[in-house]
ZALO-140114 format. One line per field, with one value per residue (C-alpha): residue in three letters; x, y, z. Coordinates in nm, 2 decimals, padded with zeros to 4 digits, always signed. Layout:
N
resn: ALA, ...;
px: X, ...;
py: Y, ...;
pz: Z, ...;
This chain:
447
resn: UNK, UNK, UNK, UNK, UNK, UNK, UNK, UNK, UNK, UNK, UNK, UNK, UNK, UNK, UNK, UNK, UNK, UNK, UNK, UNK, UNK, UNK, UNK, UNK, UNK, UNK, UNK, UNK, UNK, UNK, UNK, UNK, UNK, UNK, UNK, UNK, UNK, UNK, UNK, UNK, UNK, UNK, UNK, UNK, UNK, UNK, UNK, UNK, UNK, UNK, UNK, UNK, UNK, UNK, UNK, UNK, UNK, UNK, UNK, UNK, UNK, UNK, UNK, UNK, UNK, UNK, UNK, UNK, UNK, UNK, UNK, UNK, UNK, UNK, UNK, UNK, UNK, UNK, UNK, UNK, UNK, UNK, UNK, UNK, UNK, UNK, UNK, UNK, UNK, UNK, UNK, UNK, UNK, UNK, UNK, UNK, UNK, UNK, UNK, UNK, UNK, UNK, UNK, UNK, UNK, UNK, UNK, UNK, UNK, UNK, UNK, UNK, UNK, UNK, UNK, UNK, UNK, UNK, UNK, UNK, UNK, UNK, UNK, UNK, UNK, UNK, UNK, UNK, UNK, UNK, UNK, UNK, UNK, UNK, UNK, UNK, UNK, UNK, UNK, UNK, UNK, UNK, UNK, UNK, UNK, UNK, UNK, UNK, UNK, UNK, UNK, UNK, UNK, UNK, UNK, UNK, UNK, UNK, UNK, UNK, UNK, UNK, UNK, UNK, UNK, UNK, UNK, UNK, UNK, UNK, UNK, UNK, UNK, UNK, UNK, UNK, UNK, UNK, UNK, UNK, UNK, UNK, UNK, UNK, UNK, UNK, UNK, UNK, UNK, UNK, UNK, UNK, UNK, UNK, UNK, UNK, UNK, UNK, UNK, UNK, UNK, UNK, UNK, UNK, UNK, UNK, UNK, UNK, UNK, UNK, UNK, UNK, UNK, UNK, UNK, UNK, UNK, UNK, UNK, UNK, UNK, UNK, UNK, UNK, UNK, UNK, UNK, UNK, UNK, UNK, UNK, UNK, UNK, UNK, UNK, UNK, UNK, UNK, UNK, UNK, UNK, UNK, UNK, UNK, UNK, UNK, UNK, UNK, UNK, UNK, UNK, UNK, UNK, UNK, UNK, UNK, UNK, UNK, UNK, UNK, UNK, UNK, UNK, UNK, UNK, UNK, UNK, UNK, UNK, UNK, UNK, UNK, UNK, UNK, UNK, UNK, UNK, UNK, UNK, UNK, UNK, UNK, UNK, UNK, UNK, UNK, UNK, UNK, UNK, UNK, UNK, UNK, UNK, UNK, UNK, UNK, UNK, UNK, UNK, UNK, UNK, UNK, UNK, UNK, UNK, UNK, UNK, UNK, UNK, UNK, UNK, UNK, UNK, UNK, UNK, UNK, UNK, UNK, UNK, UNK, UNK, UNK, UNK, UNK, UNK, UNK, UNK, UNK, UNK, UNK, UNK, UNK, UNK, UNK, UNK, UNK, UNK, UNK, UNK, UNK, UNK, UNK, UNK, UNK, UNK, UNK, UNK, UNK, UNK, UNK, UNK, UNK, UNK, UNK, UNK, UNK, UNK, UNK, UNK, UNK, UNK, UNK, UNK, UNK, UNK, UNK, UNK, UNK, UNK, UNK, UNK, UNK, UNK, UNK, UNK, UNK, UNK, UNK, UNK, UNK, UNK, UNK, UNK, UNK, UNK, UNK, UNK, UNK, UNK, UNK, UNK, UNK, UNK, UNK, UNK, UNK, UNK, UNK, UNK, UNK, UNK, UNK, UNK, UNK, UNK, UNK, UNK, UNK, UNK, UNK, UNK, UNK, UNK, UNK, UNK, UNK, UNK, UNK, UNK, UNK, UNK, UNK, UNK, UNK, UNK, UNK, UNK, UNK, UNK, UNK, UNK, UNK, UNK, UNK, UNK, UNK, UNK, UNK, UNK, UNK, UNK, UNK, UNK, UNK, UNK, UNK, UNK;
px: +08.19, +08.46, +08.74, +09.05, +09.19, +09.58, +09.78, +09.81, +09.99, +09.74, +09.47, +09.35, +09.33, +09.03, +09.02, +08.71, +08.79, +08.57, +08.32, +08.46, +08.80, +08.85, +09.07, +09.23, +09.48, +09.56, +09.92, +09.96, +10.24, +10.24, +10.48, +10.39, +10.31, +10.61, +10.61, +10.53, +10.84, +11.06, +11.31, +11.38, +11.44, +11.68, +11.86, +11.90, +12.01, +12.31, +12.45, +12.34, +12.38, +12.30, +12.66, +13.01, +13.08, +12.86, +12.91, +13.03, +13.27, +13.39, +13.42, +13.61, +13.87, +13.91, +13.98, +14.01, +13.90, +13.70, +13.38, +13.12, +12.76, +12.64, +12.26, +12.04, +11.90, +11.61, +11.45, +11.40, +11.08, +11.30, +11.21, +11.59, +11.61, +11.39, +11.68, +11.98, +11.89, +11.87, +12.22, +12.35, +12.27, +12.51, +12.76, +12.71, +12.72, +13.03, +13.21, +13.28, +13.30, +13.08, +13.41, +13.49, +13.19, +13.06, +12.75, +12.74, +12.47, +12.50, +12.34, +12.54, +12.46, +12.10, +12.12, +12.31, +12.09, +12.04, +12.12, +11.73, +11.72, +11.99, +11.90, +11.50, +11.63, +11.89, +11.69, +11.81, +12.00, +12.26, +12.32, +12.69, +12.78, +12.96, +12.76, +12.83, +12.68, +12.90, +13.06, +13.05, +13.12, +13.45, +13.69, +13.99, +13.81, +13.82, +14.06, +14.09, +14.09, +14.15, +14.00, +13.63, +13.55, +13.72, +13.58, +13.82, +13.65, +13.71, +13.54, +13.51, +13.85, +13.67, +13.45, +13.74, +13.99, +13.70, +13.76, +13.43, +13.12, +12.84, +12.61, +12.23, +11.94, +11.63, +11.68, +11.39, +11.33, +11.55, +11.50, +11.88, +12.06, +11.74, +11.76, +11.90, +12.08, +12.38, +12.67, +12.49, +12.55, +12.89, +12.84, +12.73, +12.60, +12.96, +13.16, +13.29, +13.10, +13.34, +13.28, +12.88, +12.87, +13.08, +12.86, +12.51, +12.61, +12.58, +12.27, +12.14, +12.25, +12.11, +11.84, +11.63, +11.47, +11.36, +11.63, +11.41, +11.40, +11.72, +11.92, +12.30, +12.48, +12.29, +12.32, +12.52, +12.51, +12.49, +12.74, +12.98, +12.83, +12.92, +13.25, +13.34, +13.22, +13.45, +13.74, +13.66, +13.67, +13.99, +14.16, +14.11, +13.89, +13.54, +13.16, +12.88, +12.48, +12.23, +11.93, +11.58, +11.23, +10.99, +10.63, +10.42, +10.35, +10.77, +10.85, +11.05, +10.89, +11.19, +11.53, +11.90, +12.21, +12.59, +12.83, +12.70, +12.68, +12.51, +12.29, +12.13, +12.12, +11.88, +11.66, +11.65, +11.55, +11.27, +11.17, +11.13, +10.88, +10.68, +10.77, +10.80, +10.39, +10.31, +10.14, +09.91, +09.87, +10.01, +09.76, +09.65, +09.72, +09.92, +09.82, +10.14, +10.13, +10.47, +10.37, +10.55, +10.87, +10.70, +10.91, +11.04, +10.99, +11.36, +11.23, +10.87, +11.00, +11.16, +10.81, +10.76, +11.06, +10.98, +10.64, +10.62, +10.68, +10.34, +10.21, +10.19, +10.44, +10.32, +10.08, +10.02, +10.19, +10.00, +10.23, +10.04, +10.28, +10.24, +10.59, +10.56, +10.94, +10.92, +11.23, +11.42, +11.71, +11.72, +11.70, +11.60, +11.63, +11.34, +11.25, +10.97, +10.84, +10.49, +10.51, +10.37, +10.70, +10.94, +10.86, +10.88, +11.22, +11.34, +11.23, +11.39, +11.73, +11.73, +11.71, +12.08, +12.16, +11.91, +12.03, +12.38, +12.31, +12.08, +12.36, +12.64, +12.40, +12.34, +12.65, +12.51, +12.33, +12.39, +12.48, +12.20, +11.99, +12.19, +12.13, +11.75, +11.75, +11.88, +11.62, +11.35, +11.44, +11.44, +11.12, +10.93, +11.05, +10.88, +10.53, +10.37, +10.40, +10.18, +10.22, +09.94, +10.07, +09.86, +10.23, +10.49, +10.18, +10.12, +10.55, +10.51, +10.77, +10.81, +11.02, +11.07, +10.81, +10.61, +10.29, +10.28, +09.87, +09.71, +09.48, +09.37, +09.12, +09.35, +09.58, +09.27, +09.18, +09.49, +09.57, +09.22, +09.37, +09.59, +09.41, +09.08, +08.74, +08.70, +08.76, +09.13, +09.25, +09.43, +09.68, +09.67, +10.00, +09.92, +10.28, +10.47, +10.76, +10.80, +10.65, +10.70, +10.56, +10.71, +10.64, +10.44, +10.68, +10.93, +11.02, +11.04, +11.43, +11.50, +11.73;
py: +12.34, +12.19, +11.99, +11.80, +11.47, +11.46, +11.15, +11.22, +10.98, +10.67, +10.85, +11.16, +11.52, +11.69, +12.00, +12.28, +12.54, +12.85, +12.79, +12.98, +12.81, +12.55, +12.26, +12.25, +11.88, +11.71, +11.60, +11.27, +11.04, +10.72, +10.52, +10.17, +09.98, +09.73, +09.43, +09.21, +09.00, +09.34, +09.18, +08.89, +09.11, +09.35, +09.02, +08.92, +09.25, +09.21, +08.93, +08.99, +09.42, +09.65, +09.75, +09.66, +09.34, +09.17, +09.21, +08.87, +08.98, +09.30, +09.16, +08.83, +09.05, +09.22, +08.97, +09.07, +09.44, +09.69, +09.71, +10.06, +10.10, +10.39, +10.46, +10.67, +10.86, +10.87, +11.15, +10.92, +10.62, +10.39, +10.00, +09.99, +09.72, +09.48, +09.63, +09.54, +09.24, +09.15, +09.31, +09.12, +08.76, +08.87, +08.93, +08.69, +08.40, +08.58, +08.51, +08.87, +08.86, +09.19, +09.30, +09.42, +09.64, +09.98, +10.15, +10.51, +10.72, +11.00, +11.30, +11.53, +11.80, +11.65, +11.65, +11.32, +11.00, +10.84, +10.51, +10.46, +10.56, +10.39, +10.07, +10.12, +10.25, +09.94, +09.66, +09.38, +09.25, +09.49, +09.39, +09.38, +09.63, +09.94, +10.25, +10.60, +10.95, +11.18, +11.41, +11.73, +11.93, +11.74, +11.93, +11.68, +11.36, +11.43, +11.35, +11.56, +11.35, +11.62, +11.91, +11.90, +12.18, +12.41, +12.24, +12.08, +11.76, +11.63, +11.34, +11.11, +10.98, +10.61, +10.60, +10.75, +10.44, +10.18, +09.93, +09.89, +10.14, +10.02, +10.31, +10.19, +10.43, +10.59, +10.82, +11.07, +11.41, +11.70, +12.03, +12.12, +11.81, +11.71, +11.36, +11.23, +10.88, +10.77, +10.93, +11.21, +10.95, +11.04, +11.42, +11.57, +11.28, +11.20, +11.53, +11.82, +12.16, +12.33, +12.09, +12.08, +12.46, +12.48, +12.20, +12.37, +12.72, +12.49, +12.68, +12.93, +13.20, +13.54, +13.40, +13.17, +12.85, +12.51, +12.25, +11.95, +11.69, +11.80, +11.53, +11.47, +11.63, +12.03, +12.02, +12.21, +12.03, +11.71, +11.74, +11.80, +11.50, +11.22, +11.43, +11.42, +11.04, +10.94, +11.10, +10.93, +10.60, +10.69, +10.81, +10.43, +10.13, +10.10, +10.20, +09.96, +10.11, +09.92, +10.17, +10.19, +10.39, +10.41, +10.42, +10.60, +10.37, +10.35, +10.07, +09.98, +09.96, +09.97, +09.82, +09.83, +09.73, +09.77, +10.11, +10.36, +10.68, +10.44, +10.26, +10.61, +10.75, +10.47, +10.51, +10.86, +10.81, +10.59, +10.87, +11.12, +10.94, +10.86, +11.15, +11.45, +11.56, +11.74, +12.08, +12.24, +12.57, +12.82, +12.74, +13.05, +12.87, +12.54, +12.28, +12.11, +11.89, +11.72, +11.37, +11.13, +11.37, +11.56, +11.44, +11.81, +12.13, +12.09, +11.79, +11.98, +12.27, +12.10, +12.04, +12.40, +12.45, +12.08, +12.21, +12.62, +12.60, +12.48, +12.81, +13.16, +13.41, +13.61, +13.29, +13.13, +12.80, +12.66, +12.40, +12.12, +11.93, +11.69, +11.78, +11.50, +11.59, +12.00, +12.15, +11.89, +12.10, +12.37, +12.77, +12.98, +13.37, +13.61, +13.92, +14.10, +14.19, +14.07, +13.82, +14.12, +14.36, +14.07, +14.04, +14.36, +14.39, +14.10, +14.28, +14.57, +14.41, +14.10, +13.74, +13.69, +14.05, +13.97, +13.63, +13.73, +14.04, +13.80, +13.54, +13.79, +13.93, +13.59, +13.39, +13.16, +12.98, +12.63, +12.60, +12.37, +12.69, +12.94, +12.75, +12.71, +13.12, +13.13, +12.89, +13.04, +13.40, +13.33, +13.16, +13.39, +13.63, +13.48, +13.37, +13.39, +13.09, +12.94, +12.66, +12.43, +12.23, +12.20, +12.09, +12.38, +12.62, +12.51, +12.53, +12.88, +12.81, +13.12, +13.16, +13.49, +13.57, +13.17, +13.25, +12.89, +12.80, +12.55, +12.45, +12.47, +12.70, +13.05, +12.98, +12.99, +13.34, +13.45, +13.32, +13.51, +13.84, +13.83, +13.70, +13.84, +13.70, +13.59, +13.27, +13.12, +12.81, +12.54, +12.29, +12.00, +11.81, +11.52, +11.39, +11.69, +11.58, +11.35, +11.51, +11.80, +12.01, +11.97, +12.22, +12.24, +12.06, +11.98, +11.63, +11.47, +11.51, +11.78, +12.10;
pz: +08.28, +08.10, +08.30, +08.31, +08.51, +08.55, +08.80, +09.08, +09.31, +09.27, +09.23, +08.98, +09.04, +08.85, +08.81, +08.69, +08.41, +08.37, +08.12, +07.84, +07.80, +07.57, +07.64, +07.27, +07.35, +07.61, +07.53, +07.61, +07.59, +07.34, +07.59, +07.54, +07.87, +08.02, +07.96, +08.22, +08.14, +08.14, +08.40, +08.18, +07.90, +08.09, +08.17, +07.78, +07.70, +07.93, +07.76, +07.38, +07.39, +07.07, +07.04, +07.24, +07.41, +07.68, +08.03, +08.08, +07.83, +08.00, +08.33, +08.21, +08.04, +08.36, +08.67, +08.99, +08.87, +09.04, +08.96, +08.99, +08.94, +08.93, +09.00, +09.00, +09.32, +09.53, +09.29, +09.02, +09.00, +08.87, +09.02, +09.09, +09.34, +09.05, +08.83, +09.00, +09.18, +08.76, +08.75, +09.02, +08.96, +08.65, +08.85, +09.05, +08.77, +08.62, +08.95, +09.11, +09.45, +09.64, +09.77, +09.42, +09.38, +09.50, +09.41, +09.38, +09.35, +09.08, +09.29, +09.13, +09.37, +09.52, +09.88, +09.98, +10.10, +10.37, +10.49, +10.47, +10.16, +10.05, +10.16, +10.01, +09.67, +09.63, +09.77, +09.91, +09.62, +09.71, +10.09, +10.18, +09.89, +10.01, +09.83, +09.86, +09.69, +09.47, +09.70, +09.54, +09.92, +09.88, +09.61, +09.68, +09.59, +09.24, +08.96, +08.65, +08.29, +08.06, +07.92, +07.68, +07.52, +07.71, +08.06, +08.36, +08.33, +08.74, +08.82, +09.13, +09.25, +09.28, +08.96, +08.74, +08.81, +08.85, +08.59, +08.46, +08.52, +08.52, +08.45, +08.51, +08.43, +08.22, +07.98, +07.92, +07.82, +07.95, +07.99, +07.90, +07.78, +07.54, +07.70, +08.03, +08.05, +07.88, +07.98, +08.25, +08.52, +08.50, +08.45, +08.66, +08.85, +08.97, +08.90, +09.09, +09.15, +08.96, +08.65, +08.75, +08.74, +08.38, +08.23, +08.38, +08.17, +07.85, +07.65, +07.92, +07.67, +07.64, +07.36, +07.55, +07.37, +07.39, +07.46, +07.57, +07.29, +07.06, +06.96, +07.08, +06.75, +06.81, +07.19, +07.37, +07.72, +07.56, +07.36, +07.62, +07.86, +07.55, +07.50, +07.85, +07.88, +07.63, +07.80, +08.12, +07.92, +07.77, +08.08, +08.23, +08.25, +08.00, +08.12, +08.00, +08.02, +08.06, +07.98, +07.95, +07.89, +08.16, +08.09, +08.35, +08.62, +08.61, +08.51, +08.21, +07.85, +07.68, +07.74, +07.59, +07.69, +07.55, +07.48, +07.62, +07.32, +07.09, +07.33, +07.53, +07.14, +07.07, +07.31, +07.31, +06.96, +07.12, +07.39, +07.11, +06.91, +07.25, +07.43, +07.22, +07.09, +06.83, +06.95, +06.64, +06.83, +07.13, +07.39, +07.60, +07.92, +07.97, +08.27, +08.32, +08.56, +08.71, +08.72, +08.72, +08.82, +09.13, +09.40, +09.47, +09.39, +09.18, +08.98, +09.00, +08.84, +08.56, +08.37, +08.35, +08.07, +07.92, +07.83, +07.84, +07.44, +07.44, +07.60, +07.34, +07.42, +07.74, +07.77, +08.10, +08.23, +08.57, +08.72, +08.92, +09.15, +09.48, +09.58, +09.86, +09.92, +09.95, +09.86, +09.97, +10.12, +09.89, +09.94, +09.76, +09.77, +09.92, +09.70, +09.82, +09.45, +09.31, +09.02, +08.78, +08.89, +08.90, +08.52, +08.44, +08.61, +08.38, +08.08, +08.19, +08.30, +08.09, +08.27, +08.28, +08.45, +08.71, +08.77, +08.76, +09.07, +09.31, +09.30, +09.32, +09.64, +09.80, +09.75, +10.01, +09.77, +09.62, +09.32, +09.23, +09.35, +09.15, +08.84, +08.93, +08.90, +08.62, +08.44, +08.61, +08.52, +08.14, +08.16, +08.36, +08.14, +07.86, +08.04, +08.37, +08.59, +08.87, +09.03, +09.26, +09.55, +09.91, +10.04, +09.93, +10.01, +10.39, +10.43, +10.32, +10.04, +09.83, +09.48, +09.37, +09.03, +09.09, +09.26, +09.45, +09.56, +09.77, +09.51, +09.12, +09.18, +09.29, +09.03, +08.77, +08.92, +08.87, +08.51, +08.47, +08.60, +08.35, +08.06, +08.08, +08.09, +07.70, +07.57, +07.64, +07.47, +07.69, +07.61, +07.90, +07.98, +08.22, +08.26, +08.20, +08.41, +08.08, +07.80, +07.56, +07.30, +06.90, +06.73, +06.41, +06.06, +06.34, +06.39, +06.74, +06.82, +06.56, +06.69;
């Protein structure tokens, strides 16, 4: 009986296929392991960057200024308190006083944290700092600096005038702006709903295709985060990134420093070539498991568009995920339809028409949520999707079309129902929260 070993926390989860399917790649990613002197080499980056001045530099031409670092939230594996304890013996030696800084968390719209989860994400280099999330409930502590491609581009009130942003995070593969970091800290990490919902539109057209791994030139979203960015720098003070690649015990493999287009270009650059794997043939059924982004069933989800493209047309995609975190205050809408008839109805209505009626029927939901539909209606249109968590199963979580089981073995079954009895080919994504499939004479980071 053929099987397959995925991560799971720190241990493995193995799981049993039926005898006649065929595990055709396991797509694994070539990130390189850290470093073990990856601290010392985030602290050299800082003071010799790829591009722009150093951050003694920055800071020395700007006494007395305010200072923000923005970081990112308790969703993401980063070892940010290693990080900015790095960050803030900088500081320190370049003579800026704690009063002077803030750290804000780019939530965008993720539930705000705690100040125990504050405290555990920053560490205890960052005691006596004043931090704060992005307060997207709040529609007057925002600032507009101009209009991007036809988007009101309203950012935090605080992080807008800072002098210098300091914008610390990874950049990996995304399933809409083709590569987080760079410039995403600022939006939607620190915008307003109304610029969060504009920017979230960018590419969920009526023809539904892979976005995860384009470069910054052919995407849409991404194209409007570095324009945006470089508004927010015009309209007053500079940002400085210090970036970096995580390999998949999380810590950083990879590190750059310096202005911030050129520097999360780089690395994306980097992430494609590690990230990105080449997939010969449409597998039957895809295994995607979350790892090492299954914190919630938002982040969770996310490895079902990263990797889907892996998975034949009608295909299906079985979504492994601890999901220690649930939903993580999210809601989501209850249809009483079967995952079969929920596909059907998208065929029949098209993915954005029935996104478009459930929101305009429960205008109680978030807008994080709203967008969630909307991705999930296009791709359930296009396969059938399981996923396997013991710990959204036993909350009763339901999503309207996902089939959500306590264990690999149901969701089998049911891929089975679907598929037949003959042989099925599988394609096996162990870190799906950071992987993705390239297709066939298409180079990693291609449109």
């Amino acid at each position: 009986m053929p099987q397959v070993s995925v991560p799971w926390g720190q241990t493995q989860c193995t799981i049993s296929l039926p005898e006649d399917w065929t595990v055709e790649q396991v797509a694994d990613s070539l990130l390189r392991p850290a470093p073990e002197d990856w601290a010392d080499r985030l602290a050299l980056v800082l003071g010799q960057p790829g591009t722009g001045l150093s951050l003694e530099k920055l800071l020395a031409a700007r006494p007395g200024g305010r200072i923000v670092v923005v970081v990112e939230d308790v969703t993401r594996h980063s070892p940010l308190p290693q990080i900015l304890g790095v960050v803030m013996r900088e500081l320190e030696h370049c003579r800026v006083g704690r009063e002077r800084i803030e750290f804000v968390f780019a939530t965008g719209m993720h539930t705000p944290m705690s100040d125990a989860q504050a405290a555990e994400k920053l560490g205890p280099a960052a005691d006596g700092v004043a931090w704060r999330c992005n307060p997207w409930q709040r529609p007057d502590a925002y600032v507009s600096v101009g209009r991007c491609e036809g988007v009101d581009i309203q950012i935090d009130r605080g992080v807008a005038t800072a002098d210098l942003r300091i914008l610390v995070s990874s950049v990996s593969p995304h399933l809409q702006a083709g590569f987080g970091g760079g410039y995403k800290m600022l939006i939607p990490g620190c915008a307003s709903l109304q610029t969060i919902r504009h920017l979230h539109r960018r590419g969920l057209g009526r023809t539904f295709r892979q976005w995860v791994g384009t470069d910054g030139v052919h995407n849409p979203m991404r194209r409007l985060i570095d324009g945006a960015g470089a508004m927010i720098d015009e309209h007053h003070g500079a940002s400085f990134a210090l970036q970096y690649l995580l390999d998949e015990a999380d810590l950083p493999s990879s590190v750059a420093a310096g202005d911030v287009l050129p520097t999360q270009r780089m690395l994306a650059k980097q992430c494609a070539v590690a990230c990105g794997v080449l997939v010969n043939e449409p597998g039957d059924v895809v295994i995607a498991n979350a790892h090492p982004r299954d914190f919630d069933l938002w982040q969770s989800f996310k490895c079902i568009p990263n990797t889907l493209w892996a998975a034949r047309r009608d295909g299906v995609v079985i979504c492994l995920t601890r999901c220690p975190a649930g939903v993580h205050g999210m809601s989501f809408p209850r249809i009483g339809l079967s995952s079969a008839w929920m596909r059907r109805l998208l065929r029949w209505l098209g993915p954005g028409a029935f996104a478009s009626l459930v929101i305009r029927l429960l205008p109680q939901l978030a807008s994080d949520a709203a967008f969630f539909v909307r991705l999930a209606t296009q791709a359930l249109r296009r396969n059938p999707i399981f996923m396997v968590s013991a710990e959204l199963a036993g909350a009763g979580v339901r999503f309207p079309g996902v089939e959500i089981f306590p264990s690999p073995e149901p969701a089998i079954d049911a891929a089975r129902a679907i598929l037949g009895d003959g042989p099925q080919s599988v394609v096996v994504f162990p870190a799906g929260g950071i992987t993705y499939p390239v297709p066939p004479g298409q180079s990693q980071g291609a449109p």
